[in-house]
N, C-alpha and C positions, 0 to 999 in steps of 0.2 A: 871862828865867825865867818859869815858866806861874805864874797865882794859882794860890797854895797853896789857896785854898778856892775852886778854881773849880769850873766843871759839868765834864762828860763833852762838852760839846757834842753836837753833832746828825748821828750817825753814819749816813752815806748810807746807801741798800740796793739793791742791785745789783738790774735787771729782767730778767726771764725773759719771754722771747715765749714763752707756752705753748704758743697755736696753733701756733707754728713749731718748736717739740721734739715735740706731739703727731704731728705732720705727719710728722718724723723719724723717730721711732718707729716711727710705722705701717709707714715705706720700712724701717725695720730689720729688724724680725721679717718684712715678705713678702722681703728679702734673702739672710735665714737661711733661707727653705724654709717659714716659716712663716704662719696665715691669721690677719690681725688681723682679721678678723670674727668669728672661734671665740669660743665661750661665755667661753672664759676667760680670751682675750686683748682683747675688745672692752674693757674698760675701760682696757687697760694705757696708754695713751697719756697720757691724763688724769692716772691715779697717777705715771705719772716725769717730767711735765711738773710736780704738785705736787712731786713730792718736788727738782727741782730745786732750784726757790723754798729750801729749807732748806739742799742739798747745796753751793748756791754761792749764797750769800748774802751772802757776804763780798764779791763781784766789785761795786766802786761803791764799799765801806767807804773808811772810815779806820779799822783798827781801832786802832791808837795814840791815838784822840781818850779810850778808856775810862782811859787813863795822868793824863789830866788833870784828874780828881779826885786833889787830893796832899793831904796834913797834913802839920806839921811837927812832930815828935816831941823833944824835946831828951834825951829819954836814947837815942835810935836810933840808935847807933855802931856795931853788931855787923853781921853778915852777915845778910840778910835769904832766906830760904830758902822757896819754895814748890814741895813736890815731888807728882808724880801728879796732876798734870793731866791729864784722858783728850781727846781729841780723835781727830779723824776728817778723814782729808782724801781728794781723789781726784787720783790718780799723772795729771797730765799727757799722758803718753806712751799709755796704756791707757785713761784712763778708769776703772779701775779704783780701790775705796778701799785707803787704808793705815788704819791704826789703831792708836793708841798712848797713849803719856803724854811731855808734856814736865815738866821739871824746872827751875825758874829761881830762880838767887839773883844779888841785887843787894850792893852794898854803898854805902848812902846815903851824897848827900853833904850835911854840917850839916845830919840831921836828917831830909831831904825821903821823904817815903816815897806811896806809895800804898795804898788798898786793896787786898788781896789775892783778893779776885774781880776786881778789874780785871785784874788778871793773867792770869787764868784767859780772860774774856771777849777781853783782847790776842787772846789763844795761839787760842781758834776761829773770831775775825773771819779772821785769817791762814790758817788752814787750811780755811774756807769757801770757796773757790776752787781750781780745777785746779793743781796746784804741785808740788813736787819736795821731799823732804825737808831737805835740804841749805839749801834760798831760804826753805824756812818758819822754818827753826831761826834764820838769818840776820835775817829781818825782825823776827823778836820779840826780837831781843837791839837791833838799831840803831832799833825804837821805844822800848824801855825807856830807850836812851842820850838819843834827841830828848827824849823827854817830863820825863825824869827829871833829867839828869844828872847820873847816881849817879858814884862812884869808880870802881867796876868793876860788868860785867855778867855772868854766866855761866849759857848754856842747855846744856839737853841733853834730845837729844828720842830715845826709844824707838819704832820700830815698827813691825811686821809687814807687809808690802805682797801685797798678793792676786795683784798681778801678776807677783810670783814664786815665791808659793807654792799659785798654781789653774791658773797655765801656766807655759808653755816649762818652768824644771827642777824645776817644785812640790817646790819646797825647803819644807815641812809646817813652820812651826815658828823657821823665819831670821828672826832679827829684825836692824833697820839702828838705828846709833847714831849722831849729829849730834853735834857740838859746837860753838858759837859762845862765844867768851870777847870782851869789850872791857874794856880802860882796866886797872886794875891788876890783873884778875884773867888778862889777858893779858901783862903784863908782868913779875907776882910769881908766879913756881913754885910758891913754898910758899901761899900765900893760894890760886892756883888748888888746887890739892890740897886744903885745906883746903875750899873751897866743893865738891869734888868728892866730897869724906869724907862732909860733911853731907848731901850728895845721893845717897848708896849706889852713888857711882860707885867 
């Protein structure tokens, strides 16, 4: 069991060779037909070699280590519910971002809780890396299980993906919905329902 009143430890951060994405870049746009010397593409290299650095940020993390600050609560019996978390990830396959909100309720066990920006911070270490809806929803319900473990876990994650609604059938407007359930909120129907009411599922 982690101390209840530990730190967060010392959460890695993934590195970006910038030279080596500026480099890339440049081969991108003269691939597309385009002059990375033009007035208004010379800087572009540099701007998504920074914006990297933030886009995948996550890549090196532990973001489960922000789980490791816990208190222990003795009237904390109930269902613990944080909903509308916004995040941002980029789809694997395309490169391109999704964007959405996840939704996470735990059910403590004796007590054990954590803050609920660590939750928050969990959910975009996770999505600060190239990833798939489905494996992000996944990793933030089995870090909240290691770090915590609660009785039951239940995520749900909303959201939009550009790579289906800016190509191939630019569906305007499709949103994708995930669910991870562990421990009782997998195993009890009604309790899941119940965490799913609470979450405007």
């Amino acid at each position: 069991m982690a101390n209840l009143a530990g730190t967060t430890g010392e959460v890695g951060a993934g590195r970006v060779d910038r030279a080596r994405v500026e480099a890339a870049v440049r081969e991108l746009l003269a691939a597309i037909g385009e002059d990375p010397n033009r007035e208004g593409l010379v800087g572009t290299p540099d701007r998504v070699a920074r914006a990297c650095e933030e886009l995948f940020g996550g890549i090196g993390q532990d973001p489960a280590a922000h789980l490791r600050k816990q208190f222990h609560e003795e009237s904390g019996g109930g269902i613990v519910v944080v909903r509308d978390i916004p995040f941002h990830s980029m789809c694997e396959h395309h490169l391109l971002p999704f964007v959405g909100v996840a939704h996470v309720a735990y059910l403590p066990r004796e007590g054990r809780i954590t803050g609920l920006s660590k939750i928050a911070r969990c959910v975009a270490g996770f999505a600060a890396r190239p990833q798939v809806q489905e494996r992000l929803t996944a990793q933030v319900a089995d870090a909240m299980v290691a770090e915590l473990e609660p009785e039951g876990v239940l995520v749900v994650m909303e959201a939009e993906h550009t790579c289906m609604t800016m190509r191939g059938i630019r569906a305007a407007g499709a949103k994708t919905t995930t669910i991870a359930t562990r421990g009782a909120f997998d195993a009890d129907a009604s309790l899941r329902a119940e965490a799913l009411s609470l979450l405007g599922q």
